[in-house]
N, C-alpha and C positions, 0 to 999 in steps of 0.2 A: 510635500508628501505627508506634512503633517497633518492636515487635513482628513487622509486616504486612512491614517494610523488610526484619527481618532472614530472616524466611519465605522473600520472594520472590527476597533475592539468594543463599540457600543453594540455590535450585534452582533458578538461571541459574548458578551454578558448578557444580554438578550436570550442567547439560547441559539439564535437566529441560526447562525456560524459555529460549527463543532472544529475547533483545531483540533491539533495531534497530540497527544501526553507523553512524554519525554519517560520512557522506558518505565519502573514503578516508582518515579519522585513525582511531584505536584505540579511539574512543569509542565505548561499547555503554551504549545505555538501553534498560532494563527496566521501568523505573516511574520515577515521579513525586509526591511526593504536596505539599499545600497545603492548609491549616489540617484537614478534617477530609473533601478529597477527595482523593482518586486518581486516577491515570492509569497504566497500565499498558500497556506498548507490547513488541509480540511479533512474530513471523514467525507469519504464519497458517498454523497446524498442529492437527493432533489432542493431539499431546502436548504442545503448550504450555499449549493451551486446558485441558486437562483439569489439568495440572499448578498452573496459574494458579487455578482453582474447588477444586483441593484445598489449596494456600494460605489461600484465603479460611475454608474451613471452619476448617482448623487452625487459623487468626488465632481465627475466632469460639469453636472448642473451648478455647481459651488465656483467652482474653482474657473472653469471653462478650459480646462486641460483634461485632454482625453485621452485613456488607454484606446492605445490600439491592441485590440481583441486579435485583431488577424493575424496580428506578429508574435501573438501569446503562445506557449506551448500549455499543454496536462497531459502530467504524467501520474500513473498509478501506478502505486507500489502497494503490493498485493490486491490489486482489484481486476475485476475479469473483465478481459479485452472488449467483450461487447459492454459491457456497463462505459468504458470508457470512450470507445466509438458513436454512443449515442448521446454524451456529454459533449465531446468535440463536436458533433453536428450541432446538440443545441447552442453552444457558446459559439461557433464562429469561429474558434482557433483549431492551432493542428495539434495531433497528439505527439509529445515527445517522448521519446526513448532513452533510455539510462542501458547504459552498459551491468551486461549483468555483476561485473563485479565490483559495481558502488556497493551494491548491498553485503554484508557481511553482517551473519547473526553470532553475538556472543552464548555460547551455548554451554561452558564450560566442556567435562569429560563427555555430556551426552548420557549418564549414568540415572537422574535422578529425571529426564525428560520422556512422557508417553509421544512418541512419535505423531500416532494420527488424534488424540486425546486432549494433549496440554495445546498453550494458546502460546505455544515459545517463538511466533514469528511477530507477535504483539497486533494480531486483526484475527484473529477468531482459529480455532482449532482445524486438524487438516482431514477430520473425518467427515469436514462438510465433502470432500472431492467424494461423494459416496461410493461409485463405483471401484477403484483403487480400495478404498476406506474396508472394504468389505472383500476385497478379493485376497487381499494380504494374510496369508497363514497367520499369523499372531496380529488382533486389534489392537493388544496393547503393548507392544512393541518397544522399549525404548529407540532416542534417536541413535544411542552408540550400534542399537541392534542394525541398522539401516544408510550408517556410515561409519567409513573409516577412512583410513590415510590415503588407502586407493579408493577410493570414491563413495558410489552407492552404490548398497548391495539390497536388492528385492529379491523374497521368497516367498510365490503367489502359490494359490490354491490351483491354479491352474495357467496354461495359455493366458495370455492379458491378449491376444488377439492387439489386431490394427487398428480399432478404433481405441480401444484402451491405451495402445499405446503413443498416442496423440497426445492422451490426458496427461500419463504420464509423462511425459514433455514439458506439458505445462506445469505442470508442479514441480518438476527440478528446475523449468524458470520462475519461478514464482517463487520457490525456497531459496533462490540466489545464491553467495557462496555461503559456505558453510566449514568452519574449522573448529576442531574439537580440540582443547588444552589438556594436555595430563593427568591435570587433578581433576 
């Protein structure tokens, strides 16, 4: 596996491979490995993805030890279900699922966070979901404004209608759980 290490971390210094940043410290993980598995953790892109499948090969052209891709899962945490359906098609593996309550965001009281504004889930702001982003009486929102101990509470400018209400599905799965601390 040492081999597979030194692969993947020449092309995250490359640029090649974008790991993940470990909340706001300097810490970037690109992989992971234990006894004779892997984890490999990237920013959902074209170039990583492909970057990452040319690794693997080179590992197996080096080495003659081959991942098996079929038995592989990808899982996305915060990325849209079609971005990751056309990822599992191109790699060959299947997509895996995480229970939604792996995720838990530390948020502290929710007092000093703009709900659809700030980027507190750490992949980008949630006024990209435009439709919700926009139907919401207050833009700028805080999150204490939009939970509490009993759950989520939305106050739209109108009906969010059926198909709206889809969206918002997906965005209470996509925000995972969420608990708010006193202070």
């Amino acid at each position: 596996m040492e081999g597979l290490h030194l692969l993947l971390k020449a092309k995250v210094e490359a640029g090649l491979i974008k790991g993940v940043k470990v909340g706001n410290s300097n810490v970037n993980i690109s992989h992971l490995f234990y006894a004779d598995d892997a984890i490999i953790v990237a920013d959902c892109d074209r170039v990583s993805l492909e970057n990452t499948l040319a690794a693997l090969n080179e590992f197996h052209d080096m080495s003659g030890l081959k991942i098996n891709v079929a038995k592989s899962h990808l899982y996305g945490i915060g990325v849209d279900d079609l971005i990751i359906d056309s990822c599992v098609i191109d790699m060959g593996c299947s997509k895996g699922l995480l229970p939604s309550n792996v995720l838990r965001a530390k948020v502290g009281n929710g007092q000093s966070i703009l709900f659809w504004k700030d980027n507190w889930l750490g992949n980008g702001s949630l006024k990209e979901n435009g439709r919700l982003f926009h139907l919401d009486v207050n833009e700028d929102c805080l999150l204490a404004d939009r939970f509490d101990t009993e759950g989520w509470k939305w106050v739209w400018k109108w009906d969010i209608g059926s198909r709206n209400t889809g969206k918002l599905e997906e965005l209470i799965t996509h925000i995972g759980e969420v608990s708010l601390s006193d202070s």
